[in-house]
Each structure stands twice: as structure tokens, then as C-alpha cells.
Steps between C-alpha positions, in 0.01 A plus 500: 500500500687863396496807708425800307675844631465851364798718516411849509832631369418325178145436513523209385357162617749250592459153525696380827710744640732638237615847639614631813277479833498904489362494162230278497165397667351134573462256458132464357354193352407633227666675236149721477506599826916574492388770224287669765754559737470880481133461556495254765724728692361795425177317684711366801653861575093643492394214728791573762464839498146483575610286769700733673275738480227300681780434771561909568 
């Protein structure tokens, strides 16, 4: 089974870790869901923020 991994240097989708730790982010199990990377988070950073915000 392949890990997929987006590296946001490139933005490219990599399958199994090709680049450097720094450069990329994954894995995902998908190579669909490595391409939304930037979205996915873009929706994590929302979700904590609204969490800290509850916690003030």
C-alpha cells in the first residue's frame, strides 16, 4: 500500500516520501487527498483557531 505526500515547496504529489521532511506533508492514503494538502490545512488551522478562541 503507497503513502502519498504533498510537498509544498514543489507542489507536487509524491508517492512515498521523496523530499526532505521540511518540504513535504503526509503521508495520506490517497494520492487525491495528498493534492489537498493546502486545503486540508487551511481547514485544520480554522478549526484550531476557533478552538482557542472558545478556550479565552
Amino acid at each position: 500500500m503507497s503513502e502519498w505526500w504533498y510537498n509544498h515547496k514543489t507542489g507536487e504529489v509524491e508517492e512515498g516520501p521523496q523530499s526532505l521532511g521540511s518540504d513535504r506533508d503526509g503521508p495520506f492514503a490517497t494520492r487525491e487527498e495528498a493534492a489537498r494538502a493546502p486545503e486540508i490545512a487551511r481547514e485544520r488551522a480554522r478549526a484550531w483557531a476557533a478552538e482557542e478562541e472558545g478556550d479565552r
